[in-house]
PAZAPA-4460 file (N, C-alpha, C; in steps of 0.05 Angstrom, whole numbers, plus 32768, in hexadecimal, padded with zeros to 4 digits):
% residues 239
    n_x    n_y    n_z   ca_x   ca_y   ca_z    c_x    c_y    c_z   seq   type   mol
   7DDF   85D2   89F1   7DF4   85C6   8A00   7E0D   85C3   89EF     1      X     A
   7E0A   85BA   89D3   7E22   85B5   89C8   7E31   85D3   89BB     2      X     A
   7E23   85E9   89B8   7E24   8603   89B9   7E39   860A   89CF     3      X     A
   7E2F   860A   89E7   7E43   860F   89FB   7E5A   8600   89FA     4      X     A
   7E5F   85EE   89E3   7E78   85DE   89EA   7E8F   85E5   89D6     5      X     A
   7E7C   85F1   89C1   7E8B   8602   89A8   7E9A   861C   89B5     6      X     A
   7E8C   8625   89C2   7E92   863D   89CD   7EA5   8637   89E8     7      X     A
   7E9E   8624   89F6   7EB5   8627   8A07   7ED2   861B   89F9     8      X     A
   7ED4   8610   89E3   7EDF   85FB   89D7   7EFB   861B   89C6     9      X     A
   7EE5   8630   89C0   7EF3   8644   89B0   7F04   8653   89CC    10      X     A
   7EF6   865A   89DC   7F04   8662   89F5   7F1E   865C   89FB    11      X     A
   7F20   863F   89FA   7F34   8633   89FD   7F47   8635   89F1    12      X     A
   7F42   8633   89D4   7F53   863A   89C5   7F63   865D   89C8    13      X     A
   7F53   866D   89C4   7F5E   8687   89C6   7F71   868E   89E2    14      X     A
   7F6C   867B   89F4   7F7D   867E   8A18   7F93   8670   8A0F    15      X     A
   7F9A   865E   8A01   7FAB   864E   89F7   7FBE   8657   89E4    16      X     A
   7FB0   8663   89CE   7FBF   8674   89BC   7FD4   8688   89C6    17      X     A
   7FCA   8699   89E4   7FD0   86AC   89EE   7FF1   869F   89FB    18      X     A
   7FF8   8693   8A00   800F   867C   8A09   801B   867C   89F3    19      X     A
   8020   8678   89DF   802C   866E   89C2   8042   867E   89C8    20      X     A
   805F   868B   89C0   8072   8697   89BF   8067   86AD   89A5    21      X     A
   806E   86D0   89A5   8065   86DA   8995   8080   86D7   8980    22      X     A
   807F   86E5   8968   8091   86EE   8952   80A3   86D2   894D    23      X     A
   80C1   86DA   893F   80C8   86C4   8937   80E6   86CD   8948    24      X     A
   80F3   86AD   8953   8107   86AD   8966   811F   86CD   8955    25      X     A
   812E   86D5   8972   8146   86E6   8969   8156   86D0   8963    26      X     A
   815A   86D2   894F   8176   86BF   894A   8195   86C4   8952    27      X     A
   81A4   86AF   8961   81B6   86B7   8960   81D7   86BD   8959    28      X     A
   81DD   86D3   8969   81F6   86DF   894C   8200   86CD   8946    29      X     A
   8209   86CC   892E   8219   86C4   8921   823C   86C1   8931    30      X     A
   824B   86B6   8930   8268   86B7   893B   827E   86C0   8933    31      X     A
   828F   86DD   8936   829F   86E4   891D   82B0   86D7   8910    32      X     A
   82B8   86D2   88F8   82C7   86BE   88ED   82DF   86C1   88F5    33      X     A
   82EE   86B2   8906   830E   86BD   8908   831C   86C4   88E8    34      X     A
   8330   86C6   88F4   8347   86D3   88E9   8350   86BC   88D1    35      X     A
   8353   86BE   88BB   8363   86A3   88AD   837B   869C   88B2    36      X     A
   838B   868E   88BD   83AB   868A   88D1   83B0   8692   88B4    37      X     A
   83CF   86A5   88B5   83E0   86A2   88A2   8400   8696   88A4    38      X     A
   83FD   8681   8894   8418   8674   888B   842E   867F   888F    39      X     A
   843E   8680   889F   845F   8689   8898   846E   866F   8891    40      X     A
   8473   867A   8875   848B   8662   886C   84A3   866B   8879    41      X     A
   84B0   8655   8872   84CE   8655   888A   84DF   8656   886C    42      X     A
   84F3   865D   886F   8508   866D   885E   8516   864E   8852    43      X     A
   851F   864D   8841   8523   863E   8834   8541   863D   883E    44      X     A
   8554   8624   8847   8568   8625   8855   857F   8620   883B    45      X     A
   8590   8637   8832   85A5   8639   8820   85BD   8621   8827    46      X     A
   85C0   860D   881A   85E2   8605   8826   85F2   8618   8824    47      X     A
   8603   8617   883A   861B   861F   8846   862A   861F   8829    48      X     A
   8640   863A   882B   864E   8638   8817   866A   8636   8821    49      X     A
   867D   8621   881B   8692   8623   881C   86A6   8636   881D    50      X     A
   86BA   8637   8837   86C9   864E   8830   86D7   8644   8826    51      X     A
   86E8   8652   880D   86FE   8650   87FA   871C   8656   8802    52      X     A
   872A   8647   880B   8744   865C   8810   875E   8651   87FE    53      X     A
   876B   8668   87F8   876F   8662   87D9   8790   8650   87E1    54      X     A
   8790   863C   87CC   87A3   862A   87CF   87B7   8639   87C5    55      X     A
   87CF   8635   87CB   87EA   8644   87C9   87FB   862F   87C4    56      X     A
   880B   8637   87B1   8823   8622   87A9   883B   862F   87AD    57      X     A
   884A   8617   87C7   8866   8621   87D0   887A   861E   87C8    58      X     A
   8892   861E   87CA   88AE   860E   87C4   88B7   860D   87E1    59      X     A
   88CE   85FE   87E1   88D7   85FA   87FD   88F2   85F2   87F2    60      X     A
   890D   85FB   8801   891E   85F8   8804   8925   85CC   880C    61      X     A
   8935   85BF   87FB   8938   85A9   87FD   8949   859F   8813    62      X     A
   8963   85A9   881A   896E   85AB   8826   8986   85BD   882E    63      X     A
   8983   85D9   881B   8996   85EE   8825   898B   8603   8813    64      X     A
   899E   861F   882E   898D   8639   8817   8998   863C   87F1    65      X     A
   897C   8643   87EB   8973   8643   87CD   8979   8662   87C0    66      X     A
   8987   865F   87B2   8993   867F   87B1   8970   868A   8796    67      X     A
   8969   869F   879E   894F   86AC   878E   8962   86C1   8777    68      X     A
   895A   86BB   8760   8966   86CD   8751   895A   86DC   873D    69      X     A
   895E   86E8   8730   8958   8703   871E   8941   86EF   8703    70      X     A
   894E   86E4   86F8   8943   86D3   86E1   8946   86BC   86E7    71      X     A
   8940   86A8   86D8   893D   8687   86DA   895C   867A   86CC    72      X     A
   8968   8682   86DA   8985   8672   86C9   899E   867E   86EE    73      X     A
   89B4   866C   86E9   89CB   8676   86F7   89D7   868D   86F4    74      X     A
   89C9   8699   86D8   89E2   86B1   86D6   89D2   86C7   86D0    75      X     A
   89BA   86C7   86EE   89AA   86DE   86E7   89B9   86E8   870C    76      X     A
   89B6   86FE   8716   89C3   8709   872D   89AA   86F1   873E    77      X     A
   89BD   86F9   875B   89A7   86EB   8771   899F   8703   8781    78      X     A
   8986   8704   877D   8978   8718   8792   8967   870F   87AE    79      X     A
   896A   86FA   87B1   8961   86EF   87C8   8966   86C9   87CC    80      X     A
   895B   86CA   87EA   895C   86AF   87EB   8949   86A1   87FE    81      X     A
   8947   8687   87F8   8938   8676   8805   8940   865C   881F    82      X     A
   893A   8666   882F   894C   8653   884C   8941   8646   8853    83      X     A
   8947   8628   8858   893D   860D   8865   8928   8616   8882    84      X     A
   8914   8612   8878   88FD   8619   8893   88E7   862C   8884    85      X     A
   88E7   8631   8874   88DC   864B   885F   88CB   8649   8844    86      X     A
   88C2   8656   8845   88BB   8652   8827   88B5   8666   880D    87      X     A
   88A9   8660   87FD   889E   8677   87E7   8892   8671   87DA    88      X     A
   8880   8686   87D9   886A   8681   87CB   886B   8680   87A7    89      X     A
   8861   866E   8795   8867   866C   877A   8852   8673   876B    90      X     A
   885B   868C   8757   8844   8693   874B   8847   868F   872F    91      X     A
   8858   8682   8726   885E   867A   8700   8877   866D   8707    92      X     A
   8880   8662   86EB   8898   8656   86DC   88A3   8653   86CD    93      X     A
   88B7   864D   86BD   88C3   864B   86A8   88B8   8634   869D    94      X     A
   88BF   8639   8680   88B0   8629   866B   88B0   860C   866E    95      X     A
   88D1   85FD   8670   88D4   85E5   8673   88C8   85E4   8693    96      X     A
   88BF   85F3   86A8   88BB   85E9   86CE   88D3   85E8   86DB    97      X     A
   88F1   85F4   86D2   890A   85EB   86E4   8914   8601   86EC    98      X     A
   88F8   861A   86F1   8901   862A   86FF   88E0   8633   8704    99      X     A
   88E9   8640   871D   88C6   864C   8733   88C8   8661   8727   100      X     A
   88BE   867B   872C   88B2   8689   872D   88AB   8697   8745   101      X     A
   88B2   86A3   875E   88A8   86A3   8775   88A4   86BD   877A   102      X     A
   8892   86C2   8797   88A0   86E3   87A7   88B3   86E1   87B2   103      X     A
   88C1   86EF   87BC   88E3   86EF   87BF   88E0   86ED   87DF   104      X     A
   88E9   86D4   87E4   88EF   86D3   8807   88F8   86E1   8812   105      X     A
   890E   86F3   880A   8923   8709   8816   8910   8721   8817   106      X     A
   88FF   8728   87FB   88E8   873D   87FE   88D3   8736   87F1   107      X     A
   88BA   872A   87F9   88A1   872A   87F2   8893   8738   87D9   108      X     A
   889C   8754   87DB   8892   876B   87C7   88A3   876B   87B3   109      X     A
   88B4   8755   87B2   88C2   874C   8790   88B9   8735   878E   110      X     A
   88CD   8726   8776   88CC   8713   8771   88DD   8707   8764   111      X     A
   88EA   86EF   8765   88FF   86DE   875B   88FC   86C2   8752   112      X     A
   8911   86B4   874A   8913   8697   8740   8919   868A   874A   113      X     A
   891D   8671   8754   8926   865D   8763   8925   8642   8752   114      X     A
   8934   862C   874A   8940   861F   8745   8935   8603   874C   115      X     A
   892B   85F5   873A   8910   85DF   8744   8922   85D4   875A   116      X     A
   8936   85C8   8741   8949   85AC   8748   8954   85AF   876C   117      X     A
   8956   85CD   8770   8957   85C6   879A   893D   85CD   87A2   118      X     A
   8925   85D4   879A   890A   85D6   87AB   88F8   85C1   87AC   119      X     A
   88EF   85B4   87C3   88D4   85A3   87B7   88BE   85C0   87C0   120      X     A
   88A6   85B1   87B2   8895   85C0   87AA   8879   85B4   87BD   121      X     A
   8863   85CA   87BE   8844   85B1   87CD   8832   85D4   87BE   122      X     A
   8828   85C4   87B0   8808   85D2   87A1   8809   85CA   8784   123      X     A
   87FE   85D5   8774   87F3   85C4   875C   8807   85D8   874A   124      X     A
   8814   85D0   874A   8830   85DC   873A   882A   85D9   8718   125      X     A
   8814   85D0   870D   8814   85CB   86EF   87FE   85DE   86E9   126      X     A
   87F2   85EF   8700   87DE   8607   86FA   87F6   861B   86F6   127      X     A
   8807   861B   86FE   8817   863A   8701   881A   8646   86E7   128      X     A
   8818   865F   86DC   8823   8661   86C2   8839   8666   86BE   129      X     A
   8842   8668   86A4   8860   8665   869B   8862   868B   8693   130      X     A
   887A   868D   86A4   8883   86AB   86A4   889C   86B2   8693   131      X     A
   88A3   86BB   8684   88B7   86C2   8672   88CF   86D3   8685   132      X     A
   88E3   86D1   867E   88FB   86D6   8686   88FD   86F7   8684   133      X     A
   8901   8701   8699   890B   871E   8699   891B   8724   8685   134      X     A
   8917   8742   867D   8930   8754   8666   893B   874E   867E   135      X     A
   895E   8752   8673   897C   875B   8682   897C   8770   8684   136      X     A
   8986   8788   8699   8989   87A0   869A   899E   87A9   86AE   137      X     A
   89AC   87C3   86AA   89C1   87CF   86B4   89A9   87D7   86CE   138      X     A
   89B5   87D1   86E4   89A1   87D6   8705   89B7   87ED   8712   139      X     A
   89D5   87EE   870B   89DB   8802   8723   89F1   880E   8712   140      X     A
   8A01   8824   8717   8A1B   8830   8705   8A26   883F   871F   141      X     A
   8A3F   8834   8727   8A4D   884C   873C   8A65   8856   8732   142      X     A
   8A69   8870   8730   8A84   8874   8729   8A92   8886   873B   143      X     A
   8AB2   8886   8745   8ABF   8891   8753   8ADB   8898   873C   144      X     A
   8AE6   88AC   874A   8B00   88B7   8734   8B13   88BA   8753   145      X     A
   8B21   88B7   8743   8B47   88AB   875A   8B5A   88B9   8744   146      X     A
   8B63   88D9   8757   8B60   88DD   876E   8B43   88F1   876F   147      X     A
   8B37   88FB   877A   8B1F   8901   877F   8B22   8921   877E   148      X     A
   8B3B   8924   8787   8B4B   8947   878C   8B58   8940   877D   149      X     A
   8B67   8956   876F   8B84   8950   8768   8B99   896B   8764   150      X     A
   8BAC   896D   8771   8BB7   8988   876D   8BD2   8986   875D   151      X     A
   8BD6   899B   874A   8BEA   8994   8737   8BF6   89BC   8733   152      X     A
   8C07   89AE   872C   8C12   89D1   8721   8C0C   89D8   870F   153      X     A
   8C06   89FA   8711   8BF2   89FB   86F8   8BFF   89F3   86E1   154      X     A
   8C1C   89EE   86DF   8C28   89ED   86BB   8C2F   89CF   86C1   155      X     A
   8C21   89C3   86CD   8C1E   8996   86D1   8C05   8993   86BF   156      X     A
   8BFA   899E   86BF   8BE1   8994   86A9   8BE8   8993   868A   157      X     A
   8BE6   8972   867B   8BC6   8967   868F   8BD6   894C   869E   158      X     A
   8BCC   8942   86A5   8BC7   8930   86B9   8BA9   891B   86B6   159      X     A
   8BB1   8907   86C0   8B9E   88F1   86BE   8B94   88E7   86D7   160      X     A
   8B7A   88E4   86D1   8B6D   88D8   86EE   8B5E   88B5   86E2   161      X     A
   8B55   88AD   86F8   8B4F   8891   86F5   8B24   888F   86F8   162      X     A
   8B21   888A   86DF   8AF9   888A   86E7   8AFC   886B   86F3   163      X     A
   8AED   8860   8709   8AE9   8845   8708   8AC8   8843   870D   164      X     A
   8AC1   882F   86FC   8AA9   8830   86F7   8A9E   8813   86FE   165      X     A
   8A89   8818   8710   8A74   87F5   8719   8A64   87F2   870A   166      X     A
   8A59   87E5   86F9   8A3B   87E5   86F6   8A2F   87C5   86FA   167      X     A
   8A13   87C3   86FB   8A0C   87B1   8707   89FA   87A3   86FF   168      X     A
   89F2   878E   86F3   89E4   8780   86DC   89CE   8764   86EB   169      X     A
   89AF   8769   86E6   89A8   8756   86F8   89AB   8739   86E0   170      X     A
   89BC   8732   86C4   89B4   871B   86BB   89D0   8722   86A9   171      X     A
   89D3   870B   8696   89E8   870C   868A   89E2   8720   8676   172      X     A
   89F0   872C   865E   89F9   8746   8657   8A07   8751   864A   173      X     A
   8A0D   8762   8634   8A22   8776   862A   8A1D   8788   8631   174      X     A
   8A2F   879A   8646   8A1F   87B7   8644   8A35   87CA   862C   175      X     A
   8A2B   87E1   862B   8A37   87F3   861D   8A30   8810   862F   176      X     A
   8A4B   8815   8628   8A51   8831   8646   8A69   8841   8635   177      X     A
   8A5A   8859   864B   8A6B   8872   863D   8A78   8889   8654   178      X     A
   8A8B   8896   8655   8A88   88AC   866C   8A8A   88C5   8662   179      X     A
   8A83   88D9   8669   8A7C   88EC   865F   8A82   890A   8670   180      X     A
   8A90   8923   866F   8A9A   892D   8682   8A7C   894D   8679   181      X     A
   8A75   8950   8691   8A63   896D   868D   8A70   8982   8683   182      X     A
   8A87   8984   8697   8A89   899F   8694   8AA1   89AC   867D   183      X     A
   8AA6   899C   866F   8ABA   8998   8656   8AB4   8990   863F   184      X     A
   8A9F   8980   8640   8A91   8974   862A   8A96   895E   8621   185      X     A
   8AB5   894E   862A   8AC1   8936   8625   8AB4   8921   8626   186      X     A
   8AB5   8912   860F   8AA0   88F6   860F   8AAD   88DD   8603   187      X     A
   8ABC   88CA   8617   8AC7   88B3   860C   8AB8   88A3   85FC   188      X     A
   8AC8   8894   85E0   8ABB   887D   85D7   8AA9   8863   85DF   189      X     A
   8A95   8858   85DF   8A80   8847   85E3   8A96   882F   85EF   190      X     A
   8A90   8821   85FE   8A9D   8805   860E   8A87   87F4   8615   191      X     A
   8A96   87DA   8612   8A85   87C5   861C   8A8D   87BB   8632   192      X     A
   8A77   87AC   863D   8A82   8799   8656   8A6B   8781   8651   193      X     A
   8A80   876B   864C   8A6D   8752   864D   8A65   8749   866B   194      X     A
   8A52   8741   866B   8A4A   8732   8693   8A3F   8719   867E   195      X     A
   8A4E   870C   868C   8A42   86E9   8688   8A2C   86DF   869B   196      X     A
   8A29   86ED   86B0   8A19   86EB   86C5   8A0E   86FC   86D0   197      X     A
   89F8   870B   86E1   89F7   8722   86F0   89F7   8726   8700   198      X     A
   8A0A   8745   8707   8A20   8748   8728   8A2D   8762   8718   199      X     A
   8A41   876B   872C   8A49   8783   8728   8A5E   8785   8719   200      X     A
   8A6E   878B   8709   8A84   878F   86F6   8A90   87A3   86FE   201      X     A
   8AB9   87AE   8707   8AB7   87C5   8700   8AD2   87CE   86EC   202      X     A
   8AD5   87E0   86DF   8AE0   87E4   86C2   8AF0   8805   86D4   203      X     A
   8B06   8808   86BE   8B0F   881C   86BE   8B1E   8830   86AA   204      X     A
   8B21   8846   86AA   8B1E   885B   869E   8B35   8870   86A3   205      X     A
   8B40   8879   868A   8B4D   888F   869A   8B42   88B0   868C   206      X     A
   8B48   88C0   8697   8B3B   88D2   868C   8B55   88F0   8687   207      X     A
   8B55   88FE   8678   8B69   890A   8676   8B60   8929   8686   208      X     A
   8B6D   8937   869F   8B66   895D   86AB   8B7F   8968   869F   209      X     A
   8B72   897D   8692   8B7C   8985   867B   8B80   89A6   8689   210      X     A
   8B72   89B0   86A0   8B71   89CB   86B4   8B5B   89C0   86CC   211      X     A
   8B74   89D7   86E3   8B62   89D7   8701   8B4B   89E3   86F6   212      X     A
   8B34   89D0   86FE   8B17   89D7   870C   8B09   89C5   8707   213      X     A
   8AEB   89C3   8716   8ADB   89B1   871A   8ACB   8998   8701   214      X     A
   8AD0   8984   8706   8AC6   896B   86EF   8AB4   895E   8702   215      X     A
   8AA4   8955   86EB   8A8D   8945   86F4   8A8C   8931   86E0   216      X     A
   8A8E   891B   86E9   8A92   88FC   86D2   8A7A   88F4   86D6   217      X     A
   8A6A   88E6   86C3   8A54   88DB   86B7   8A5E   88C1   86AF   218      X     A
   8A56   88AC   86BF   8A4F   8892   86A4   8A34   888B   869B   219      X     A
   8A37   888A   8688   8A1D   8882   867F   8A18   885C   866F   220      X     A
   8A0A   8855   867C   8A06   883B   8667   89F6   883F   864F   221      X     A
   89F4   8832   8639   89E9   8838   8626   89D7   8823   861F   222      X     A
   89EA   8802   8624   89D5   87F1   861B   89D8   87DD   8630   223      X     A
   89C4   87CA   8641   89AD   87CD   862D   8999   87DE   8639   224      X     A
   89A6   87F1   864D   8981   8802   865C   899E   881C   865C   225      X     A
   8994   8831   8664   89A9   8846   8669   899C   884D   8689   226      X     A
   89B0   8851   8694   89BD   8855   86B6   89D2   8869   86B9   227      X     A
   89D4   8875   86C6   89EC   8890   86D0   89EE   8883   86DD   228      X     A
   8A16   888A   86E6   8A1A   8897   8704   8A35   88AC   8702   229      X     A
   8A38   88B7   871D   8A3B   88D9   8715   8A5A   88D8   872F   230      X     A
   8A65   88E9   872D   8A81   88E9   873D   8A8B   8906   8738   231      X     A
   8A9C   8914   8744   8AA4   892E   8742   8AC2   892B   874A   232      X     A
   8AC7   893F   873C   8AEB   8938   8745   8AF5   895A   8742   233      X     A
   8B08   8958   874D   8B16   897D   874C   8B2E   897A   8747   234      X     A
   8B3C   8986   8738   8B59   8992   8731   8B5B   89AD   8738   235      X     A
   8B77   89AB   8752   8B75   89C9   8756   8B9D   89CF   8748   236      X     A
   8B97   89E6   8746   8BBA   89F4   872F   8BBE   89FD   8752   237      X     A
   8BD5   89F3   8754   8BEE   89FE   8767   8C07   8A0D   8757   238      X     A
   8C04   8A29   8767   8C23   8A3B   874E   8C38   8A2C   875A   239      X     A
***
């Protein structure tokens, strides 16, 4: 009896076993790892840079036009000027400050002096640098001969004609001048002409036609720059 109970007892077991799940679980997958986020840094924000705009120092007319002239004194020529409403721009000055330095109101693409004592001034006038005074120089020479023709009989010669001569100085001055004939070879002694101031001077000359035919007068300056100017004149012989 207890035989049969072993035995049905093993039965049992083996019908039971048969139920169990076989092998070992599929496991499952794994999950793909995302992506690692990548960082974008943001740009680093530069301050703003200031725009620069460059300060300019003026003069201005005080209350009437400012005559612009050659050098820093009264007795340099005036080459321009400065009119109430206006201005100029200052780029240096004289040593003691009692004279500008400017571009030339009349023309931009020069440049002249102007005279503290009638301008007031707006910019930082003690940056400007100090500009030295122009050389003096001979700027223009015109010469004309009177009479320009001249008719004489041939046995009137010689005869005298008149050189008159401009020349034109932008500052005060000695010049030294000469006239000189081409076609004769004639060459007067050296002359001066003082300018106390600079402006046009004109001097005169006589010259001796000695025979009909064509002259050509030359003046020449000598000091302190050398400058021509040129004129033609004719003597004609009447029998």
């Amino acid at each position: 009896m207890r035989s049969r109970r072993w035995i049905a007892a093993f039965y049992f077991l083996i019908l039971t076993s048969c139920n169990f799940p076989t092998g070992a679980e599929t496991p499952l997958s794994s999950p793909t790892p995302a992506a690692p986020l990548t960082r974008v840094s943001s740009p680093t924000p530069f301050p703003p840079t200031p725009s620069r705009t460059p300060t300019l120092v003026v003069a201005f007319p005080k209350d009437q036009p400012v005559n612009c002239r050659f050098g820093p004194g009264t007795s340099y020529a005036v080459i321009g000027e400065l009119r109430p409403g206006r201005q100029a721009e200052m780029i240096g000055k004289n040593a003691d400050a009692t004279w500008w330095y400017v571009k030339n109101p009349s023309d931009p693409s020069t440049t002249c002096w102007l005279a503290a004592d009638f301008t007031d001034t707006e910019g930082n006038v003690d940056a400007l640098p100090v500009v030295n005074p122009p050389g003096i120089a001979v700027t223009a020479v015109k010469v004309s001969i009177d009479p320009p023709v001249m008719n004489v009989a041939c046995d009137g010669f010689p005869r005298l004609v008149t050189i008159n001569v401009q020349i034109t100085t932008n500052g005060p001055t000695t010049v030294m001048w000469r006239w000189e004939e081409s076609s004769t070879g004639d060459v007067s002694p050296e002359q001066s002409l003082l300018f106390e101031e600079g402006g046009a001077k004109t001097v005169q000359d006589l010259y001796q036609v000695r025979s009909a035919r064509d002259y050509t007068m030359v003046v020449r300056t000598i000091q302190p720059n050398e400058v021509t100017g040129t004129a033609t004149f004719k003597a004609v012989c009447t029998p």
